[in-house]
C-alpha positions in Angstrom: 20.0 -2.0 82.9 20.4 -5.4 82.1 23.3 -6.7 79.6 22.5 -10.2 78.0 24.9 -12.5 76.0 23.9 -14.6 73.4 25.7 -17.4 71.6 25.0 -20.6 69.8 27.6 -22.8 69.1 28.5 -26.4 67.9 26.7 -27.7 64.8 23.8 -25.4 63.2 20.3 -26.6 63.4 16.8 -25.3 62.3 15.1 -23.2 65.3 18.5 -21.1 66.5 17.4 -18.1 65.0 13.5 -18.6 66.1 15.1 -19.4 69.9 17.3 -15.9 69.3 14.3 -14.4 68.7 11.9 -15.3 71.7 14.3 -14.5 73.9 15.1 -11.1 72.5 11.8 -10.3 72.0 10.3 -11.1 75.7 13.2 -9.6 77.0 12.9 -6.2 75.3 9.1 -6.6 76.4 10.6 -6.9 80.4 13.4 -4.7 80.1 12.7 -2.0 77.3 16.7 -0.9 77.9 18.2 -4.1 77.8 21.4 -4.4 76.1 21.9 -7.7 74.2 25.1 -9.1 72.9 25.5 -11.2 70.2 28.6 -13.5 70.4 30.1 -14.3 67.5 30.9 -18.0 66.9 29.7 -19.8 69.4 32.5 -20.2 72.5 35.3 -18.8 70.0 33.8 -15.8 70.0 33.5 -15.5 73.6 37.2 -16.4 73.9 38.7 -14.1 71.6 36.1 -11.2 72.0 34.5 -11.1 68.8 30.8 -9.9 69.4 28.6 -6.6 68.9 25.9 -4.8 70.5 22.2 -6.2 69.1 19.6 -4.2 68.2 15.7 -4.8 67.9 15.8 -4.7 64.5 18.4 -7.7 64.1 16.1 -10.0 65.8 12.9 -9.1 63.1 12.4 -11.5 59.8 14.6 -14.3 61.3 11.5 -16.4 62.6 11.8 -18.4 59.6 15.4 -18.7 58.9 17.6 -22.0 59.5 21.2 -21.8 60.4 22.3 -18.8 63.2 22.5 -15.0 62.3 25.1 -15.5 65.5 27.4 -17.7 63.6 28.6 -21.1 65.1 32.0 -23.2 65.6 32.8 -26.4 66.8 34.8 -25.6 70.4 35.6 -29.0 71.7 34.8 -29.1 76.0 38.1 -31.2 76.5 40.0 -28.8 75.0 38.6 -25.8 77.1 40.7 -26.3 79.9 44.2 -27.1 78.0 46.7 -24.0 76.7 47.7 -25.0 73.4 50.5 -24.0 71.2 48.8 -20.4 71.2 49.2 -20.1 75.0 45.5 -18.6 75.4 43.8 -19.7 78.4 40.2 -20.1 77.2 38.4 -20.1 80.8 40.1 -16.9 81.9 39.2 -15.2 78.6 35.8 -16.4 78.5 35.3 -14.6 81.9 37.5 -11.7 81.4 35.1 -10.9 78.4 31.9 -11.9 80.4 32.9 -9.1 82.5 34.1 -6.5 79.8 30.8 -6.8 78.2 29.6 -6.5 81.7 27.0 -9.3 81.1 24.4 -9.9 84.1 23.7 -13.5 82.1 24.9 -15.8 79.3 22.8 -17.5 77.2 24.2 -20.6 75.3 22.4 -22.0 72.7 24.2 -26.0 71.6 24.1 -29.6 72.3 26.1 -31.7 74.6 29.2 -30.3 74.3 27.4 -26.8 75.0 25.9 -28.0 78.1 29.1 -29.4 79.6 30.8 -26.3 78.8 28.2 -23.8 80.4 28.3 -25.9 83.2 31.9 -25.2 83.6 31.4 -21.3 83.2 28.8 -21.4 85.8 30.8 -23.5 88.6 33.5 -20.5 87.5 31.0 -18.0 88.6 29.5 -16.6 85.6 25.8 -16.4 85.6 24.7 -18.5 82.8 21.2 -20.4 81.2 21.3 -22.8 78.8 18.9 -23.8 76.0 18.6 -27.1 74.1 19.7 -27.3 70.5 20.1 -30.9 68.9 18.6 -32.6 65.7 20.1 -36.1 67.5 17.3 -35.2 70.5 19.9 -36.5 72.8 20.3 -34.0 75.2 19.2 -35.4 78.7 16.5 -33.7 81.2 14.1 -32.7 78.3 11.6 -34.8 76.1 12.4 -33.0 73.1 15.1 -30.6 71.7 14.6 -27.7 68.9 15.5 -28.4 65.8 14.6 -32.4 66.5 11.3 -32.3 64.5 12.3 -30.3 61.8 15.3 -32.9 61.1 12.4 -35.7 61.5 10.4 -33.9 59.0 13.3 -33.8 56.3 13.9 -37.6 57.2 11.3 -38.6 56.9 10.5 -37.3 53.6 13.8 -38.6 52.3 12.4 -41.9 53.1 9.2 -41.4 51.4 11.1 -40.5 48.2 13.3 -43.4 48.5 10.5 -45.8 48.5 9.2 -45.1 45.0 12.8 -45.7 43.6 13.2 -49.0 45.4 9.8 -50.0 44.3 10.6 -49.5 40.8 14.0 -51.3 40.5 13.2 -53.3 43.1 16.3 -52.8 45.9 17.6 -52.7 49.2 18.0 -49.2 50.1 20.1 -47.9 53.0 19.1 -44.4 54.3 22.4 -43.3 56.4 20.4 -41.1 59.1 22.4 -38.4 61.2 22.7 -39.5 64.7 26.2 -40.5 66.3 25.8 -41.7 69.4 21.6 -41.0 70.1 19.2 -43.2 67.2 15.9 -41.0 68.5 16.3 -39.5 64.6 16.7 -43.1 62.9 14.2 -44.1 65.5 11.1 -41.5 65.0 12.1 -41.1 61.2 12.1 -44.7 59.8 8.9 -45.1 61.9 7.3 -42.4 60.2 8.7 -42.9 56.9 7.9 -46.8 57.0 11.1 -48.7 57.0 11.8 -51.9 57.3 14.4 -52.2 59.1 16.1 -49.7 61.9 19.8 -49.8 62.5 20.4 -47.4 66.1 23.7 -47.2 67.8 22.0 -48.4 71.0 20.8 -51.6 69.7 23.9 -53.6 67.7 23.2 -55.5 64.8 24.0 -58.6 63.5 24.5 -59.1 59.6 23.0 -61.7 59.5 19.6 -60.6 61.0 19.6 -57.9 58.8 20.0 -60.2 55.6 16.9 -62.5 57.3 14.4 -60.0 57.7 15.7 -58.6 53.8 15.0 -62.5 52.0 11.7 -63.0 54.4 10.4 -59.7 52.3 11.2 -61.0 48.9 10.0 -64.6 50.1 6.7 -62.9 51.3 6.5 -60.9 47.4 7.6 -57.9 48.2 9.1 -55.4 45.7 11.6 -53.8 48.3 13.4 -53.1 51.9 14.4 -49.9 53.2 16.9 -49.8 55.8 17.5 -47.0 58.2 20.7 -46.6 59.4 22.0 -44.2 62.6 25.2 -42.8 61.2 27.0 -44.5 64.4 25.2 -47.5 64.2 27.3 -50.9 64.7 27.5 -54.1 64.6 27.7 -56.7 67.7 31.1 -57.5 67.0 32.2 -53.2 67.1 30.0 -53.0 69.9 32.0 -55.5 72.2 35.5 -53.0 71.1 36.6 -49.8 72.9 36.1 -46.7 71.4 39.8 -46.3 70.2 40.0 -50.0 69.0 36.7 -49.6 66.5 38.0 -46.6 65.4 41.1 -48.2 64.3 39.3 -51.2 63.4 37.1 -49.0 60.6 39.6 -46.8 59.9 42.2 -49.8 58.5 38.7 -50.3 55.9 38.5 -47.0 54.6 35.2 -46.3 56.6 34.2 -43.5 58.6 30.2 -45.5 58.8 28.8 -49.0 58.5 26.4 -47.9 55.9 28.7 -48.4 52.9 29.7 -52.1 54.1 26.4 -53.0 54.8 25.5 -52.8 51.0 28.3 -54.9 50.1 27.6 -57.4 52.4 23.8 -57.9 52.2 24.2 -57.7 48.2 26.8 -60.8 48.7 24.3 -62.6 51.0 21.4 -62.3 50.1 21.3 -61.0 46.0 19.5 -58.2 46.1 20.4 -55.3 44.5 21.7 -52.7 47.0 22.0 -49.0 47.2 23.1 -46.3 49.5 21.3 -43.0 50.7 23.5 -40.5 53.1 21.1 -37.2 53.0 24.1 -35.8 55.4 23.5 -32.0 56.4 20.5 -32.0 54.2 18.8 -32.9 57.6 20.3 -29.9 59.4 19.7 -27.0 57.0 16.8 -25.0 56.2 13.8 -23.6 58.3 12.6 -24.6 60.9 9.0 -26.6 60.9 5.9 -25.3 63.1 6.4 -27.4 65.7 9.9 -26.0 66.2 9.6 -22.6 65.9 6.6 -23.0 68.4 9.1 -25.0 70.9 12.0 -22.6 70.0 10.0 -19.2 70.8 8.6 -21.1 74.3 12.4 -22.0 75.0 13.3 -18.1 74.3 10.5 -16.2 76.5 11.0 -18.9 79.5 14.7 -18.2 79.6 13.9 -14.1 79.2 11.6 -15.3 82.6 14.5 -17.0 84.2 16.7 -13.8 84.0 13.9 -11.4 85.3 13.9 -14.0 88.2 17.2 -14.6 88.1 17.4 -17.8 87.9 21.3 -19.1 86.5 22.8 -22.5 86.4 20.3 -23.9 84.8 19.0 -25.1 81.1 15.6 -24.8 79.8 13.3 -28.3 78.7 10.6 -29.7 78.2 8.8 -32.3 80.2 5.7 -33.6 79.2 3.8 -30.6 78.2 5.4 -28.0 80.0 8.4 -25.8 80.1 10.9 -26.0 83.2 14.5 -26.0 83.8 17.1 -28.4 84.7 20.8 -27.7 86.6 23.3 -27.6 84.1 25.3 -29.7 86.7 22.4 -32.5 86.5 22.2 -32.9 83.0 26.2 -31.3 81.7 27.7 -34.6 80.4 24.7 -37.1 80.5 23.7 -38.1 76.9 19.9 -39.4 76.5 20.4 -42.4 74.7 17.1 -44.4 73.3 16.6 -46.7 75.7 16.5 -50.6 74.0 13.1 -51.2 76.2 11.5 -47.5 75.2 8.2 -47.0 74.0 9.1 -45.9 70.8 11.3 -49.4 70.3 8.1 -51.8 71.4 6.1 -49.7 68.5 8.3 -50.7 66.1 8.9 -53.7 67.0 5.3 -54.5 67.0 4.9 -53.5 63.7 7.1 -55.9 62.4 10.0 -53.6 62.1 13.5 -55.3 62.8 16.7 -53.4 64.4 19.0 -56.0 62.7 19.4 -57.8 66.6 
């Protein structure tokens, strides 16, 4: 009899439950006396025991739900291996309940942080598969994560609504876009939603450029700019400080994003009459599109095929058009950050679009 773990953890993101699904379902199809698990919470479940025996009828009518049925939470890797003030060593209780559940794998569901900390479960001996959850798409080894296209989708259309309220008052529109560190979101979204202008955190801007490609619409008689903005986008000047000094730096101006300064300072330059957009979690919530609960069940039945060959250490992807694996060691730590030369960058650009450089 096989006994399988499940838990998703860091932020929540359209396709966990689809994922949950696939994998439950093609693994009750392999082994009709499996025994799944579902953790509570993410990696705080795991370490303070808090999970319950699954049953086929849990995994039914979740196809379409967004969020996690599992429950997530926020577990930061560089805390996993310090004993804090409540003296509880998270690695050793990790794999002390691995083994009271008796698991023969652990599946984790999550990001970055995810990855790096399944990686550290499975150098600790646990078998363990990973699967990729991001709507930032920055999780390196695979083309595309689940819950990525969904978050496009929503973008997107946030864009498209924005554009008939800048036509009609005529204004400079910043769309704050979920994205950190990665700009794939900013990136495939104000493509697809027709910006004008696209702000990643790979590609620092200069104010000024932004404020040139703003007066040469008006000067060529047109109504409106939209500008897409990456949550960590910055400027040239924040790019060339460390991480601690443009913290600092932002946090003596009351700002946690650029997005809120930039419509002060492109209203002082140039005129125009500026707005701001932040959608936030908007992005992150809700069900999941086809595409992704296509992707998400493929994700769930290859990893259910990776435990019957027992296959650990590893995390599912996609490359090109077919599903495959990576180590977790390869990719555990290793952010896919859009590349400034990437396919994606010479579209836009070609089109006319500026990234403020």
């Amino acid at each position: 009899m096989k006994k399988i773990g499940i838990l998703t953890s860091g932020g929540d993101c359209p396709g966990l439950n689809a994922t949950i699904r696939g994998v439950a379902k093609a693994l009750y199809e392999i082994y009709p006396d499996v025994k799944i698990y579902g953790i509570h919470d993410g990696y705080y479940g795991l370490i303070h025991g808090e999970y319950q025996e699954m049953h086929p009828e849990d995994f039914s009518d979740i196809l379409t739900r967004g969020g996690t049925i599992l429950g997530t939470y926020r577990t930061p890797y560089k805390k996993m291996q310090i004993i804090e003030e409540d003296n509880i060593d998270k690695v050793a209780n990790m794999k002390k309940n691995y083994k009271e559940m008796g698991l023969d794998c652990l599946l984790t569901l999550g990001g970055n942080g995810t990855h790096k900390t399944a990686n550290l479960l499975s150098e600790e001996g646990l078998n363990v598969i990973g699967l990729p959850k991001t709507i930032d798409n920055d999780i390196y080894g695979t083309d595309f994560t689940f819950g990525f296209h969904t978050a496009v989708d929503l973008a997107t259309e946030v864009i498209d609504r924005v554009h008939t309220t800048a036509d009609s008052h005529k204004r400079v529109m910043l769309i704050e876009i979920m994205g950190n560190k990665a700009g794939w979101l900013t990136l495939y979204s104000g493509i697809a939603g027709g910006a004008d202008v696209l702000l990643l955190p790979e590609i620092p801007y200069d104010v000024d450029s932004i404020c040139k490609a703003v007066e040469a619409r008006t000067e060529a008689g047109k109504s409106s700019t939209i500008i897409a903005v990456a949550e960590g986008a910055m400027s040239k000047e924040e790019a060339a400080m460390k991480k601690k000094e443009r913290a600092a730096y932002r946090a003596e101006r009351g700002e946690t994003t650029v997005t809120n300064r930039l419509v002060k300072e492109i209203m002082q330059r140039t005129g125009s009459e500026t707005r701001a957009v932040i959608p936030g979690h908007f992005l992150r919530g809700g069900t999941p599109s086809a595409y992704d609960r296509v992707l998400a069940t493929q994700f769930g039945v290859y990893a259910a095929e990776l435990i019957r060959k027992e296959k650990y250490g590893v995390t599912v992807a996609l490359v090109g058009n077919k599903i495959t694996h990576n180590k977790l060691s390869d990719i555990a730590g290793k952010p896919k950050l859009v590349p400034v030369d990437h396919q994606m960058v010479q579209v836009a650009r070609a089109m006319g679009l500026s990234f403020g450089d």
